[in-house]
N, C-alpha and C positions, 0 to 999 in steps of 0.2 A: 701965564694968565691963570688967575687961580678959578678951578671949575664949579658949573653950580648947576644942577638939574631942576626942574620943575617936580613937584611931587604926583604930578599927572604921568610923569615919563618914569618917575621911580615906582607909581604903584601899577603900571603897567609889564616892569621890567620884572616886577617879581610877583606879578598874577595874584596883588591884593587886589582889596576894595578901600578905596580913599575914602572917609569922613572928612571932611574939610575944604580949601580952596586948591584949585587945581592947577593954579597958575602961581602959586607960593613957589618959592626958590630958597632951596635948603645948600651952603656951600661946604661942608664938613661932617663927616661921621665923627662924634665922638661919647662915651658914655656915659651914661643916665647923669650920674652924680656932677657932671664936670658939663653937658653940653647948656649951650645959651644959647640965644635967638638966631637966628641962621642956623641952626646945627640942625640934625635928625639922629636921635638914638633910638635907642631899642629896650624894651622891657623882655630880657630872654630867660631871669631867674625870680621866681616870686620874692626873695630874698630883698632884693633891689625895690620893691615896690614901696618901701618907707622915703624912695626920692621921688614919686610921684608928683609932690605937694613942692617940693623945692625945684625942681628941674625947670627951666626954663626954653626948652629946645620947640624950636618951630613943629615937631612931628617926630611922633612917635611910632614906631615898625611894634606891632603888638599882636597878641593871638585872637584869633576869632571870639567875638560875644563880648572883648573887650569894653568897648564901647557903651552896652547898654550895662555891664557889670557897675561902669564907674561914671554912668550918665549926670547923676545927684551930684558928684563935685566939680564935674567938668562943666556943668550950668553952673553952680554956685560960685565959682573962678577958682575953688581952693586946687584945683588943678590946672596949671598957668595954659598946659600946651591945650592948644586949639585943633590942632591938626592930625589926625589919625591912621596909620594902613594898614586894614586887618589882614593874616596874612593864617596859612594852617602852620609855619612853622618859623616862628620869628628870628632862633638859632640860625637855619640853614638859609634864610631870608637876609643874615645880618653878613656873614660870607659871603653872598651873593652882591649883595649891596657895595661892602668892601671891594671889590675890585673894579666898581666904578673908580673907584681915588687911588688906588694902588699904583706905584709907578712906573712906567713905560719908558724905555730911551729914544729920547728923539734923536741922539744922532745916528749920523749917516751909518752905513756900513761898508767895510773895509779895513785892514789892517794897515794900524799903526808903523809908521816908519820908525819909531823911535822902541819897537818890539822886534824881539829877534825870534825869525819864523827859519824852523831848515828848510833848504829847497824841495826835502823828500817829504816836508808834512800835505797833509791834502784837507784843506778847511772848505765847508760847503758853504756854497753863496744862500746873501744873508747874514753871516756871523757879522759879528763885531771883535775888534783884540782891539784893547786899549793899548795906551804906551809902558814901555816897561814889562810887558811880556815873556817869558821865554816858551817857545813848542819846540820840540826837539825832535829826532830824525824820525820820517815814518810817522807820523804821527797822527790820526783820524779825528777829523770835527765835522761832526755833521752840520747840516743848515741849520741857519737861525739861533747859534748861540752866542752868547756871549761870555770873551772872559775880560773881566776887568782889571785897574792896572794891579803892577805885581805877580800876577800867577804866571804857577811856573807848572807847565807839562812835559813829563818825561817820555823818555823815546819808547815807542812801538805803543804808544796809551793809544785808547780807544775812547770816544768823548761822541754821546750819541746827536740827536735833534735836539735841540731846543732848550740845551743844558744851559744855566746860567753858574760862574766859578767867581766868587765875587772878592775883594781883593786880598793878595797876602795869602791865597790858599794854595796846596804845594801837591801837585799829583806826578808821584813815583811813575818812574819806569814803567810798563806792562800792563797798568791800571785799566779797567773799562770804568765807563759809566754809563748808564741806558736813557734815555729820551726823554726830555721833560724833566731832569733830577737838578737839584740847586745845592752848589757846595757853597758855605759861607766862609766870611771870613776866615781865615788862618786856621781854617780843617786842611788836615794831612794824611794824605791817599795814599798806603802804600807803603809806611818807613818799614824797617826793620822788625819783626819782634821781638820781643821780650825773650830769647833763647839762650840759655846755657847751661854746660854742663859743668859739675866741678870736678876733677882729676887732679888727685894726686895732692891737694892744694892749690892746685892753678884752677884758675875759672875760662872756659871754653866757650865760645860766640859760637855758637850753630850758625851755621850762613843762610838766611833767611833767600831761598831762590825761587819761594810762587810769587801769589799776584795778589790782588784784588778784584773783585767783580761786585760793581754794583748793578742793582737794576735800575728800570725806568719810574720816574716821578716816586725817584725818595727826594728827603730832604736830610741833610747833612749840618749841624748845628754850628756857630761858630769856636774855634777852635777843638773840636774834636778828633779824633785821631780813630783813623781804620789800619792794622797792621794787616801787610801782606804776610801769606802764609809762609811757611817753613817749606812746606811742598806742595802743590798743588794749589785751593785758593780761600781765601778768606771772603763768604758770600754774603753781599744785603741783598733781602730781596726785591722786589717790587713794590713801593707805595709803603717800604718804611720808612717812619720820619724817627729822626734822631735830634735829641737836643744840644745844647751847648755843652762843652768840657765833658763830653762822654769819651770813656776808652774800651773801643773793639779790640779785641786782642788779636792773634794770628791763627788762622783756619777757623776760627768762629762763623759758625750760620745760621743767618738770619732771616726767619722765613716772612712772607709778603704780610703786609700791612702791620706789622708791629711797631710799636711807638716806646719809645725811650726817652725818658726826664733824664735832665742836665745830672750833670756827676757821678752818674754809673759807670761802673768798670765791671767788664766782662774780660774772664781770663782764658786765654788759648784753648782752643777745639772744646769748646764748649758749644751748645746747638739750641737755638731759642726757634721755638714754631712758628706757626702763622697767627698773625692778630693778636698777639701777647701785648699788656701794656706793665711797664716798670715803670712805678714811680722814681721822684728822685733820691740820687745816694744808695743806688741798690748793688750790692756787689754779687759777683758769680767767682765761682772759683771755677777752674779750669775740669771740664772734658766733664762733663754734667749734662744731661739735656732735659730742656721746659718743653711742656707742651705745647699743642695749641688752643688757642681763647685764656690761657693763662693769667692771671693779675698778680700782681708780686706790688704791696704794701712800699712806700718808701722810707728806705736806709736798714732794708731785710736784707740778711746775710745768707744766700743760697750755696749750701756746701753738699747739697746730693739731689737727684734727680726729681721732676717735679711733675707730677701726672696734671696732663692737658683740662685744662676748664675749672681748675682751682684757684681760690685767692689764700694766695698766702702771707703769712708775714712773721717782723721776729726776726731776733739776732740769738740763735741760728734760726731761720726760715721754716717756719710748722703750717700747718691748716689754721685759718684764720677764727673758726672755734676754738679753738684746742687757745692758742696767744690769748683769746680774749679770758678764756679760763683764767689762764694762768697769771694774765695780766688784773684779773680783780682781787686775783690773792697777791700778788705782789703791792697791789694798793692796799691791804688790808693789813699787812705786816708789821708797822709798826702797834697798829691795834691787838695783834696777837702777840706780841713781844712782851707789851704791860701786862698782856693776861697772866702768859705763861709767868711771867716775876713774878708776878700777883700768887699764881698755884703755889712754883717755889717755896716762898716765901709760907701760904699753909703748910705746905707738907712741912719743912724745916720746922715750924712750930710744934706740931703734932708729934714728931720726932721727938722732941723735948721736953715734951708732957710726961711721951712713955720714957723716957730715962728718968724721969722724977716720981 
């Protein structure tokens, strides 16, 4: 049954003040540019305010003073929506909002017969395992999670409260993960790393024998890859989120609340602090350490250590003045190339005066 709220219950839930009818019924969140009648968007970048005049949504989630700011079009009808909830933060309003419609599973709980559980795993009441499962010996899941079909848990892992593992995702042997973390699709907890030596002309597998340890309420992107370390362990910390197709290398750490864009690869024993953000496409070379509050540009190449609360960028990775320097001279280059021909080109003549 598809759900629909009153905008009496929506501007109560998120402590606005409703301009409009209160008993309107809005059935979809979706954005400024794209909602129509029954929808409810949000105005969260003044950017977006050129869809004002075209948007069609029953109500608009918008910032304080809104209202009398755009009083003149919203009488005159050049502004269609009718409906308003001022709100002090329309960003952290629209979050909030979303998880009205976000999806919940209704089915039951209990494990699947068609998933293979070992007798020695211990799952807390509450989970779910779909069909097609594997949890293997020893194995800890706390309440209330779910894994869905496909995943495969390896023996002696550690799987905290309220973890969702969603399908096709593979957790190694010895792996933890902390409470409230969501592995997506086809991320892989735990393989091997990247390890060898070369002798002699042979090439040598180091035996990858730590682990992984994630904390609680990260997010893990789909298909990204965490390697267990060489020895000891390869750590996320708490409340970092990770995007799609990123590669952690082995003994990497990663401290709490940092965020990572899709395609970055980070190389072995390398140490990222707290609350760092990478854009996407950022690489790290191996055994470096970022600080903390860091920003790192996307598709910057970091090949040496980075002092905490900088934004950097650049291939190789500098202070983000220093790139923009150097990045207006590089725009400018072809401009100084005609010059310099241009001088050449006097000097050579003057040269040829004095021989005459």
């Amino acid at each position: 049954m598809e759900k629909s709220f009153s905008l009496k219950y929506i501007a109560d839930f998120l402590y606005g003040e409703l301009i409009g009818d209160p008993n309107e019924r809005v059935f979809s969140p979706k954005n400024i540019e794209e909602a129509r009648e029954g929808d409810i968007s949000f105005l969260v970048n003044p950017k977006y305010e050129k869809f004002l005049e075209k948007t069609s949504a029953t109500c608009l989630v918008v910032e304080k003073g809104f209202f009398l700011k755009k009083k003149d079009k919203i009488e005159s009808g050049k502004i269609k929506t009718k409906n308003f909830i001022e709100v002090e933060n329309p960003y952290i309003s629209m979050i909030k909002l979303l998880s009205l419609w976000e999806y919940k599973s209704s089915f039951p709980e209990g494990a699947e017969n068609l998933s293979f559980i070992s007798k020695s795993a211990k799952i807390g009441n509450g989970c779910l395992v779909f069909p097609f499962c594997y949890v293997g010996d020893s194995v800890e899941i706390g309440e209330n999670s779910i894994l869905f079909p496909g995943v495969f848990i390896g023996d002696k892992s550690k799987i905290g409260k309220g973890v969702v593992i969603f399908p096709g995702a593979v957790i190694y042997p010895f792996s933890e993960i902390g409470d409230s973390s969501i592995i997506h699709a086809g991320a892989v907890i735990g393989a091997d790393g990247f390890g060898y030596i070369s002798y002699f002309g042979d090439i040598l597998k180091v035996p990858q024998v730590g682990k992984v340890k994630i904390g609680s309420r990260v997010e893990i992107g789909a298909n990204s890859c965490v390697d267990r370390a060489t020895m000891g362990q390869t750590e996320i910390g708490d409340d970092v989120k990770i995007d799609n197709l990123v590669q952690i290398a082995h003994n990497v750490k990663i401290g709490k609340g940092t965020r990572i864009a899709a395609l970055c690869g980070i190389a072995g024993s390398s140490k990222i602090g707290e609350y760092c953000v990478f854009g996407g496409q950022v690489g790290v070379v191996d055994h470096v350490n970022i600080g903390d509050f860091s920003i790192v540009a996307a598709r910057a190449a970091i090949i040496s250590d980075v002092e905490g609360g900088k934004v950097i960028m650049g291939e190789p990775a500098m202070d983000r003045a220093k790139f923009l320097k150097i990045h207006t001279l590089y725009l400018k280059l072809p401009e100084i190339y005609e010059k310099i021909k241009k001088l050449e080109l006097e000097i050579q003549e003057l040269k040829n005066k004095e021989k005459k």
